[in-house]
LODO-461024 format. One record per residue: x, z, y of N, C-alpha, C, O in turn. Coordinates in steps of 0.02 Angstrom, whole numbers, padded with zeros to 5 digits, always signed. Layout:
BEGIN
XZYXZYXZYXZY
...
% end
This chain:
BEGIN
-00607+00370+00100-00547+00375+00060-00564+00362-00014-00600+00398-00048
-00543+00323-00027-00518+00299-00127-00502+00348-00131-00450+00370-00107
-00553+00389-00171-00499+00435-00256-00505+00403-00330-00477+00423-00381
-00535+00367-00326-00515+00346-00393-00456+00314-00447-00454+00292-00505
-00412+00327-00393-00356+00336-00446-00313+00383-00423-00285+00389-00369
-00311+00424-00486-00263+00490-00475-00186+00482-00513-00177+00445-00561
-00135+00521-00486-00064+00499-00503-00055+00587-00512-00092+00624-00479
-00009+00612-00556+00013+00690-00569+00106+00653-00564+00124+00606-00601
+00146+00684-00518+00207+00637-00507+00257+00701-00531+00312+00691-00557
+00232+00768-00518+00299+00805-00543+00295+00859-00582+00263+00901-00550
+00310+00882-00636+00291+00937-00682+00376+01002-00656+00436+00987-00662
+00355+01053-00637+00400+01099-00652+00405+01177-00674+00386+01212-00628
+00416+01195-00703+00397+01248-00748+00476+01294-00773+00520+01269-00808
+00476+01351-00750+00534+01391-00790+00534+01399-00852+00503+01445-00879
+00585+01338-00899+00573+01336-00964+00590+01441-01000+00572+01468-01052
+00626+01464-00943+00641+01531-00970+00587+01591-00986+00590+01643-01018
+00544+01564-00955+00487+01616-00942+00429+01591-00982+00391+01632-01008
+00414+01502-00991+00367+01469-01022+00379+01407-01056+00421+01370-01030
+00343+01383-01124+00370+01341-01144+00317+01290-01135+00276+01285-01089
+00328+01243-01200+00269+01177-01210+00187+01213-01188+00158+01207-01134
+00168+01245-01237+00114+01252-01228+00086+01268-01135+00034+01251-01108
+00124+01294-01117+00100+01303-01048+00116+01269-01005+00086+01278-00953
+00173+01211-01006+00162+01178-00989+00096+01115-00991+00070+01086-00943
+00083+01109-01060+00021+01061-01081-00047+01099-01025-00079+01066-00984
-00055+01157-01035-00089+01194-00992-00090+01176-00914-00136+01155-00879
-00040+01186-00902-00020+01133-00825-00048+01077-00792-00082+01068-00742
-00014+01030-00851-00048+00963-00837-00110+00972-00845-00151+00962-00800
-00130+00997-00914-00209+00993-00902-00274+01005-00855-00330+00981-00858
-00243+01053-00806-00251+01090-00752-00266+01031-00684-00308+01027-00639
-00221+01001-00702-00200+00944-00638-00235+00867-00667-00214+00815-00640
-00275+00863-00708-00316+00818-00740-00375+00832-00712-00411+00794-00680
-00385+00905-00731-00452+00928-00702-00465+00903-00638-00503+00859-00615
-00410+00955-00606-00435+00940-00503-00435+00868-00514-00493+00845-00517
-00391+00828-00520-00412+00735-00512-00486+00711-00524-00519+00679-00483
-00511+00737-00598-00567+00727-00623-00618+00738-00584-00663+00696-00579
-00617+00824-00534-00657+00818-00494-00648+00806-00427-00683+00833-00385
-00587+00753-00406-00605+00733-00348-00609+00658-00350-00590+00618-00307
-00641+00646-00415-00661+00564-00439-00622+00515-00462-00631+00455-00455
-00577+00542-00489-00507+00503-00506-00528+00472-00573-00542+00519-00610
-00535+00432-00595-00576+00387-00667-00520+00348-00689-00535+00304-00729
-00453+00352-00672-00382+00330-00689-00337+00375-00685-00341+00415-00639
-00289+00380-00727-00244+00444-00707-00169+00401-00723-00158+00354-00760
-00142+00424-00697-00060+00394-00691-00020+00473-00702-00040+00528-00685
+00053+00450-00741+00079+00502-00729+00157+00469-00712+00175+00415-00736
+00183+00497-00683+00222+00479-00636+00207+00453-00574+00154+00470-00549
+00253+00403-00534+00241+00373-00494+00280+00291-00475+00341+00286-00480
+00240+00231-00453+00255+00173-00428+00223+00144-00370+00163+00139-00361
+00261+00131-00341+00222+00078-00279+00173+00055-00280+00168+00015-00327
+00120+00061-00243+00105+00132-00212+00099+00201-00203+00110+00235-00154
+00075+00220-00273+00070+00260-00297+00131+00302-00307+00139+00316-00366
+00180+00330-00263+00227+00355-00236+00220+00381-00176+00245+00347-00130
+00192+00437-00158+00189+00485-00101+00258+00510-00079+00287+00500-00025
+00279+00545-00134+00339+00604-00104+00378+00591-00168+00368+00554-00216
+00440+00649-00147+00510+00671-00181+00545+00582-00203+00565+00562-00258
+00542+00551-00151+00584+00475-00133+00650+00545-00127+00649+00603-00108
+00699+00499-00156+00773+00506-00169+00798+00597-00183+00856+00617-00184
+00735+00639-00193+00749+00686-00229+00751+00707-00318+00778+00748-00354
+00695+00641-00324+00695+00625-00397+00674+00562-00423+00620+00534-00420
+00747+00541-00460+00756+00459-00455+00811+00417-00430+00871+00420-00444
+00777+00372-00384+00835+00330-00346+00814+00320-00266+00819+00370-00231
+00794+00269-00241+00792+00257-00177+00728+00288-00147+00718+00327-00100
+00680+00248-00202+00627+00259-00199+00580+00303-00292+00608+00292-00346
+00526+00338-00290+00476+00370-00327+00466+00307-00393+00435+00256-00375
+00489+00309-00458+00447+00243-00478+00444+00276-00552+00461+00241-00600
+00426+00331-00561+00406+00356-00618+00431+00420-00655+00423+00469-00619
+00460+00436-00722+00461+00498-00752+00544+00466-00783+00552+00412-00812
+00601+00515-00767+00653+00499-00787+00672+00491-00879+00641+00528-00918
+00702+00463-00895+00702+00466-00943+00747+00518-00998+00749+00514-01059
+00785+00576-00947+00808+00634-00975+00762+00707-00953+00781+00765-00956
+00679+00670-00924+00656+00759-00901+00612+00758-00978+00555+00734-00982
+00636+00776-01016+00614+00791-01085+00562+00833-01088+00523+00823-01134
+00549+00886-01043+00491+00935-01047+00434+00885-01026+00386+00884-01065
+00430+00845-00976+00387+00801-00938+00342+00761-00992+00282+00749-01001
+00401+00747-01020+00374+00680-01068+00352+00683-01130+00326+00638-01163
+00364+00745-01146+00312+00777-01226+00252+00796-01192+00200+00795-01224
+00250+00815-01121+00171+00838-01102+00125+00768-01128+00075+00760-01164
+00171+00725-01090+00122+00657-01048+00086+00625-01128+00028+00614-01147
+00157+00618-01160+00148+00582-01240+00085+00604-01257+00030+00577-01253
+00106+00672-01281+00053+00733-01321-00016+00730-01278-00068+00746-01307
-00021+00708-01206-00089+00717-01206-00118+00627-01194-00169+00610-01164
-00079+00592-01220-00106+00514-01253-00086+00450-01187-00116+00397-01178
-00044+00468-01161-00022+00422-01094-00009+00357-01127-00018+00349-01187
+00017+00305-01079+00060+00266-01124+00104+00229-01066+00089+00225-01007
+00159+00206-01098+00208+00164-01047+00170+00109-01002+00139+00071-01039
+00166+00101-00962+00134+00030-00926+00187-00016-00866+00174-00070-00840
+00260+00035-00857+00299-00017-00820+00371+00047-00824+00369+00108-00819
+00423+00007-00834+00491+00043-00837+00534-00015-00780+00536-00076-00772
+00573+00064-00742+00606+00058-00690+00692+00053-00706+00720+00076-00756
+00711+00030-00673+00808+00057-00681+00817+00068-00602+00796+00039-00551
+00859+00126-00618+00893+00160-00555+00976+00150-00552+01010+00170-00599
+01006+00120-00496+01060+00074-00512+01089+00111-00440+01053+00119-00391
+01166+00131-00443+01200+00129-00380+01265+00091-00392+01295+00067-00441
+01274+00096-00315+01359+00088-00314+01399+00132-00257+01380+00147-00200
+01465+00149-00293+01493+00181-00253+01535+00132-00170+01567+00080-00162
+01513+00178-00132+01546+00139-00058+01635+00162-00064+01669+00129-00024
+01679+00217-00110+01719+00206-00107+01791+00150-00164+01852+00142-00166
+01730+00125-00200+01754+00049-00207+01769-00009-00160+01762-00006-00099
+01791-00062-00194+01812-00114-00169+01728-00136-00108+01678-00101-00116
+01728-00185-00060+01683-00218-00036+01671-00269-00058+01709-00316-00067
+01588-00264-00074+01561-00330-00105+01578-00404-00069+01578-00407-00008
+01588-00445-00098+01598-00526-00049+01573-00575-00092+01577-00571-00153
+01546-00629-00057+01514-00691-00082+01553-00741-00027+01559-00736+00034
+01584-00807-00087+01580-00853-00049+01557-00889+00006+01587-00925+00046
+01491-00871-00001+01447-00912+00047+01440-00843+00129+01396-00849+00172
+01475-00806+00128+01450-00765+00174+01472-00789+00254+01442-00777+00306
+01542-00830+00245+01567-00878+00297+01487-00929+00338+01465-00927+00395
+01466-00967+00281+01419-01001+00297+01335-00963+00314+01289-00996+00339
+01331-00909+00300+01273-00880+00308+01285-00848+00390+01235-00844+00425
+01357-00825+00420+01354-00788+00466+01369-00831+00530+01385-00810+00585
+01357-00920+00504+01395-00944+00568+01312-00957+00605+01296-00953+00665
+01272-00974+00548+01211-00997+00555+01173-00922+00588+01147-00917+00644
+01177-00873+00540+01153-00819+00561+01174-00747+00577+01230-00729+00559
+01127-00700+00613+01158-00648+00654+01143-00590+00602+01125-00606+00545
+01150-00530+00617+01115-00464+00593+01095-00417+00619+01136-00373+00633
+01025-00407+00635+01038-00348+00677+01002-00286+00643+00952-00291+00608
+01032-00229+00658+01019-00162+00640+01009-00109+00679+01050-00075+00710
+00927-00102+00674+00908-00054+00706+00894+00011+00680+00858+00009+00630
+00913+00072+00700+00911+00132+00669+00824+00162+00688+00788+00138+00732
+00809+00209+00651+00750+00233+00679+00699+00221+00689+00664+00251+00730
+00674+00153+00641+00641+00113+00652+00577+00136+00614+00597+00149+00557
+00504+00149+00617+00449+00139+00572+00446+00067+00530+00448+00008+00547
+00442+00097+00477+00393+00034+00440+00343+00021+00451+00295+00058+00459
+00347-00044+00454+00269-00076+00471+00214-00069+00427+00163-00101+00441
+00216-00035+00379+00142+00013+00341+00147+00089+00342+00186+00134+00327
+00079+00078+00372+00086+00185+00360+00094+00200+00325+00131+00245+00342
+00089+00205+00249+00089+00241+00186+00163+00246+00177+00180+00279+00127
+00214+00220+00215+00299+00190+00214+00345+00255+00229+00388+00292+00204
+00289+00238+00310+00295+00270+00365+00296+00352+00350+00341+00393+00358
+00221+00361+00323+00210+00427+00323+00262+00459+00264+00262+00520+00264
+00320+00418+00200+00333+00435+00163+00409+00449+00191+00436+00500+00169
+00431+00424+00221+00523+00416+00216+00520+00403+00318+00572+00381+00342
+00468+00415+00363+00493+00416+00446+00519+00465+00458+00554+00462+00508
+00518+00528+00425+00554+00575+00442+00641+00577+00417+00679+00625+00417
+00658+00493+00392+00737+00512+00345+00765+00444+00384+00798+00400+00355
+00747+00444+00451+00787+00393+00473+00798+00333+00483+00843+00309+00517
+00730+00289+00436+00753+00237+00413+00772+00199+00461+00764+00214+00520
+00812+00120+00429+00852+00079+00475+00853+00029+00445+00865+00022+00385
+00841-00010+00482+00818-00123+00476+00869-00154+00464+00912-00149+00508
+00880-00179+00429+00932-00232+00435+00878-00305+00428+00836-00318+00386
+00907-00355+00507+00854-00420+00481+00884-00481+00506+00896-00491+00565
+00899-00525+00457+00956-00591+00440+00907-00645+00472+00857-00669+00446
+00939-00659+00551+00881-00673+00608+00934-00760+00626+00985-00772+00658
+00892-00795+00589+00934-00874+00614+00931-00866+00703+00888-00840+00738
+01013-00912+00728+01049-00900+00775+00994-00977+00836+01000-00978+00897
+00949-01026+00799+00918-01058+00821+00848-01046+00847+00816-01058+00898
+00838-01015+00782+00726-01010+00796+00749-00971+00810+00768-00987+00866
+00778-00894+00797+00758-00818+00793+00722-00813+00761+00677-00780+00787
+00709-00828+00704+00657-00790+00657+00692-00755+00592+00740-00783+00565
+00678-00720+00578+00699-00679+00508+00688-00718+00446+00650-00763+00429
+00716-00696+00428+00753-00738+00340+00757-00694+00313+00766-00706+00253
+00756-00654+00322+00787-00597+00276+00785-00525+00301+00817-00515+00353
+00746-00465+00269+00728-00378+00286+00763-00356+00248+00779-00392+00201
+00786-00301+00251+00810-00232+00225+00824-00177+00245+00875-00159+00275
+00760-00134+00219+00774-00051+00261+00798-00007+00198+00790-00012+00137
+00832+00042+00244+00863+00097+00218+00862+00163+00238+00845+00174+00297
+00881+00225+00191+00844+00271+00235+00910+00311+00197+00934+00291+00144
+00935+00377+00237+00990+00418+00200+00955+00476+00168+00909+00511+00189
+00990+00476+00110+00935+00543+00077+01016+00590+00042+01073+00579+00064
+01003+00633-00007+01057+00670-00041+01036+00661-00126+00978+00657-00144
+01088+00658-00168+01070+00642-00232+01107+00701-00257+01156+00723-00226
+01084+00730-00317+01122+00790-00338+01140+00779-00416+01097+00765-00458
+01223+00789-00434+01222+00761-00517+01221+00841-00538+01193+00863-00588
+01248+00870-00501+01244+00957-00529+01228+00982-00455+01227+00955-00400
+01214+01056-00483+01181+01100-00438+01224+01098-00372+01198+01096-00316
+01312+01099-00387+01327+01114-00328+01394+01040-00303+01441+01029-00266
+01347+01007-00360+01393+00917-00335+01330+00885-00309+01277+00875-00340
+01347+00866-00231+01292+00844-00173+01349+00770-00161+01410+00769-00167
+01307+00718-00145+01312+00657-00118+01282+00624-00062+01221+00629-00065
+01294+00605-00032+01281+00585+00034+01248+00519+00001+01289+00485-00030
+01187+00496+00003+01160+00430-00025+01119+00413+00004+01080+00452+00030
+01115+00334+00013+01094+00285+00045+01054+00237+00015+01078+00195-00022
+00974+00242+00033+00946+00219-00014+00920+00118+00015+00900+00096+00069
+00928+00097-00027+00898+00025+00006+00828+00015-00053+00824+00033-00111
+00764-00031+00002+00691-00011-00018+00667-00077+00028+00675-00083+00089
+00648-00105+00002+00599-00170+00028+00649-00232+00024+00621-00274+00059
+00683-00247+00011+00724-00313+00006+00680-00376-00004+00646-00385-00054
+00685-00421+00053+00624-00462+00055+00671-00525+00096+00701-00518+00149
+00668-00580+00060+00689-00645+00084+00635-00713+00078+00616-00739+00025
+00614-00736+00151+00577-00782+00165+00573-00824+00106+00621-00858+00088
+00502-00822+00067+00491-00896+00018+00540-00941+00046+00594-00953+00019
+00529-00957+00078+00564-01022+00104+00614-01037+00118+00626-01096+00132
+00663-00989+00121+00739-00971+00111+00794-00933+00051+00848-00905+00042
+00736-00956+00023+00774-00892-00050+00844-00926-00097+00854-00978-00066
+00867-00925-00123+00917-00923-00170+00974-00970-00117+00994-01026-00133
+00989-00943-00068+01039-00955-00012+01097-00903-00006+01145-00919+00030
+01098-00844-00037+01136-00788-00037+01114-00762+00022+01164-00733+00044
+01059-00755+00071+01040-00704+00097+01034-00621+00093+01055-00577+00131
+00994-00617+00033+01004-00556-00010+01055-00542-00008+01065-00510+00044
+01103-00549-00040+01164-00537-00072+01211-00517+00026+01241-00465+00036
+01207-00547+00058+01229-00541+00120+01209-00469+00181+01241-00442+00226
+01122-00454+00145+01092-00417+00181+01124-00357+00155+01137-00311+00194
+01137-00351+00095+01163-00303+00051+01235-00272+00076+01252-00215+00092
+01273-00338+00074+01327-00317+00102+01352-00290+00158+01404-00259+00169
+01284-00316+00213+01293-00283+00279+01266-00203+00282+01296-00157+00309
+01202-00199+00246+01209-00130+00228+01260-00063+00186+01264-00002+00192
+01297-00118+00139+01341-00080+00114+01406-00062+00188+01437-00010+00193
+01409-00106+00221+01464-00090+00285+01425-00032+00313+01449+00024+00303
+01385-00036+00337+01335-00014+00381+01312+00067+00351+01298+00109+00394
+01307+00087+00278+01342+00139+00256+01402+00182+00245+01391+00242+00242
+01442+00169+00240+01515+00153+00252+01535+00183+00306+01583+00221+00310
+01497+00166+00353+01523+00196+00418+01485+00265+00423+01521+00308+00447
+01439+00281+00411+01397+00331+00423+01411+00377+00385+01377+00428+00384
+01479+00367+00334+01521+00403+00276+01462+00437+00217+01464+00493+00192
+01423+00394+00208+01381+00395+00138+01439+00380+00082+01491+00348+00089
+01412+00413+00022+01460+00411-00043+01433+00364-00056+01462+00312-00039
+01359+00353-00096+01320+00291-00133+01274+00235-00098+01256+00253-00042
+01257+00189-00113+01219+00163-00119+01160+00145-00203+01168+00113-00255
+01111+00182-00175+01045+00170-00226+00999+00143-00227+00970+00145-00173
+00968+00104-00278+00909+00042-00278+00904+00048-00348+00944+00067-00390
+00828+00021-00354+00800+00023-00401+00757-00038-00427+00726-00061-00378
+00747-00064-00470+00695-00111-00471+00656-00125-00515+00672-00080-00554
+00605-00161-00549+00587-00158-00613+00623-00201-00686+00649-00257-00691
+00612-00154-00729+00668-00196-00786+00648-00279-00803+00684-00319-00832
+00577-00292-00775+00566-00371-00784+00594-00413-00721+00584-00473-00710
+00636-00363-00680+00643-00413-00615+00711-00429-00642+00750-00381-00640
+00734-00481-00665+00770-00519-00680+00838-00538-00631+00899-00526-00634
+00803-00567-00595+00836-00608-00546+00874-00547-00489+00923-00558-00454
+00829-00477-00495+00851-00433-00442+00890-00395-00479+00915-00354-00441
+00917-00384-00555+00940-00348-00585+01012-00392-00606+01070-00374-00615
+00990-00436-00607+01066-00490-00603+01112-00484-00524+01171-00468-00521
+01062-00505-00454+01126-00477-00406+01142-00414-00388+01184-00401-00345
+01107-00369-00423+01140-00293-00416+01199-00280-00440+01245-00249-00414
+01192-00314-00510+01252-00291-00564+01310-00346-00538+01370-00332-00538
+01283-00410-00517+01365-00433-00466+01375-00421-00433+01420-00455-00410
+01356-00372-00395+01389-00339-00333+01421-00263-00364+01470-00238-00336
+01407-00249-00391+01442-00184-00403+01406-00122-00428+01424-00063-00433
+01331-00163-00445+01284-00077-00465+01307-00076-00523+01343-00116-00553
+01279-00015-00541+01286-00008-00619+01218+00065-00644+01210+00122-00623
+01186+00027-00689+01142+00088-00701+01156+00150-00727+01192+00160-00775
+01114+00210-00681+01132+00276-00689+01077+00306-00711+01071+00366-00700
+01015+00262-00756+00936+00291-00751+00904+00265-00775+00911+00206-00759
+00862+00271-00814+00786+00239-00793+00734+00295-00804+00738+00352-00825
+00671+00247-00774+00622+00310-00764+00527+00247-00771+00513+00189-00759
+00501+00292-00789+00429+00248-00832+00378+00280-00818+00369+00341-00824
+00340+00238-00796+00281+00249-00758+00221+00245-00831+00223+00206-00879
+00172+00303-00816+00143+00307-00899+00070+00314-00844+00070+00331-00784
-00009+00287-00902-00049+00291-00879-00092+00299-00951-00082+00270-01005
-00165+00368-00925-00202+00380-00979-00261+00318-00972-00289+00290-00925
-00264+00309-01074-00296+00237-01069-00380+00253-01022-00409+00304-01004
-00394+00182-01018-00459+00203-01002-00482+00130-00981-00443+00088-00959
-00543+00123-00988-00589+00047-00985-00566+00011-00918-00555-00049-00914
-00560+00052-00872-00563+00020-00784-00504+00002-00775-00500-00039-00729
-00437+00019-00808-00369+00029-00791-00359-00028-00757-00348-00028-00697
-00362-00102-00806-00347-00149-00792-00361-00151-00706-00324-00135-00659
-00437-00180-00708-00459-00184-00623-00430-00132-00569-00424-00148-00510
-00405-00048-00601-00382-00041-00550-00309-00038-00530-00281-00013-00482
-00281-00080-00596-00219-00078-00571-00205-00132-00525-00166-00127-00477
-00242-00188-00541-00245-00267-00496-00237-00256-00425-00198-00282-00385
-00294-00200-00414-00328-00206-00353-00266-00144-00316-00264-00152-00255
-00230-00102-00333-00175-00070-00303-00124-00087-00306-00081-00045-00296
-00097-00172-00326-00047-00173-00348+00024-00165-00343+00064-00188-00302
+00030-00130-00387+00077-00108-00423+00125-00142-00434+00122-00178-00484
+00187-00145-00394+00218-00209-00414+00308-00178-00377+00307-00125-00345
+00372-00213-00385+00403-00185-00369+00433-00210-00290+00432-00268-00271
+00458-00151-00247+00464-00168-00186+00526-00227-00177+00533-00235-00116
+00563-00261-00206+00613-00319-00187+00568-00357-00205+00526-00349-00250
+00582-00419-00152+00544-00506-00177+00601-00549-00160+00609-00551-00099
+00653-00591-00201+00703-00627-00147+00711-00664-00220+00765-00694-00225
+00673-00668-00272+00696-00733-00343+00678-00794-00306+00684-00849-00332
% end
């Protein structure tokens, strides 16, 4: 097992009982154990990979860093010399709006099918071991000739909370992936929509996704379909000589590919 790179993903502390300083104490605490179980990189927050747990308890679909209203979090990280190395946006839409539609969806559904399987593992353990216990479910845009896939998208149902006792039924979408070789066809945009039906029925309030603020192309068909950002959240890392090599070699990168 790799320890050499260590991630600290959640700080919580009763501001009533304790303030900054013990919190700094905290973290510092959780530097240590890393330090000695060989961790020579430290991350604070969390990104792909480097996202174990609290997927859609804090954040959006998926883990991709430190929100940008947990204010106690982020004077620790500052104050003990972190620095930004990748910022996320966390984007929903509500399912009791209008339904998304694209022109081209006539022509995408004569050619191709959809099928949706519930309950499905992801095909990586680290996926698997994070979100198999929340259900997840395939959606895969399978041409009506070869049978081959064009197009993935899994989803998994989680609960989002804006106050303590306002609960949402939310639906997270996580891997959006369209064949090199089929891309800028409105696949995406189609897979989306079948998941937005496909929530809908299962009487989810939201749909949530996230992506990185340089993904361009994935932050443009969110916002035409109907997201709208409710977030962001920033993945911070303490400097250090090796960073570079080990960020290469885990990379770090965001889960949609469909530009």
């Amino acid at each position: 097992m790799d320890t050499s790179l260590g991630a600290i993903l959640v700080l919580v502390i009763d501001e009533s009982l304790a303030g900054l300083g013990e919190a700094k104490a905290l973290f510092h605490e959780a530097e240590t154990y890393l330090e000695k179980r060989g961790a020579q990189v430290l991350y604070a927050g969390g990104q792909y990979p480097l996202n174990p747990f609290y997927w859609g308890l804090y954040g959006g679909s998926e883990y991709s860093g430190i929100l940008g209203n947990d204010a106690l979090f982020l004077d620790v990280i500052r104050a003990a010399g972190y620095q930004a190395v990748g910022e996320s946006i966390v984007l929903e839409s509500s399912l009791a709006g209008p339904e998304p539609r694209d022109t081209r969806s006539a022509l995408v559904r004569r050619h191709h099918r959809v099928e949706i399987e519930a309950d499905v593992l992801f095909p990586a353990w680290w996926d698997s071991l994070c979100l198999g216990l929340f259900r997840p479910t395939r959606l895969r845009l399978v041409d009506r000739i070869t049978e081959q896939a064009h197009a993935t998208l899994w989803t998994w149902e989680c609960i989002t909370e804006l106050q303590p006792d306002q609960r949402r039924m939310t639906t997270g979408l996580v891997n959006l992936e369209v064949d090199p070789t089929h891309r800028r066809r409105g696949f995406a945009r189609y897979l989306i929509q079948e998941a937005w039906k496909n929530a809908q029925k299962q009487l989810c309030d939201v749909l949530s996704v996230q992506t990185s603020i340089t993904n361009l192309p994935a932050l443009g068909l969110y916002h035409s379909m109907g997201f709208t950002e409710v977030g962001r959240s920033t993945l911070f890392r303490r400097p250090g000589s090796s960073a570079k090599e080990s960020e290469e070699a885990t990379g770090l990168a965001p889960t949609d590919s469909f530009d």
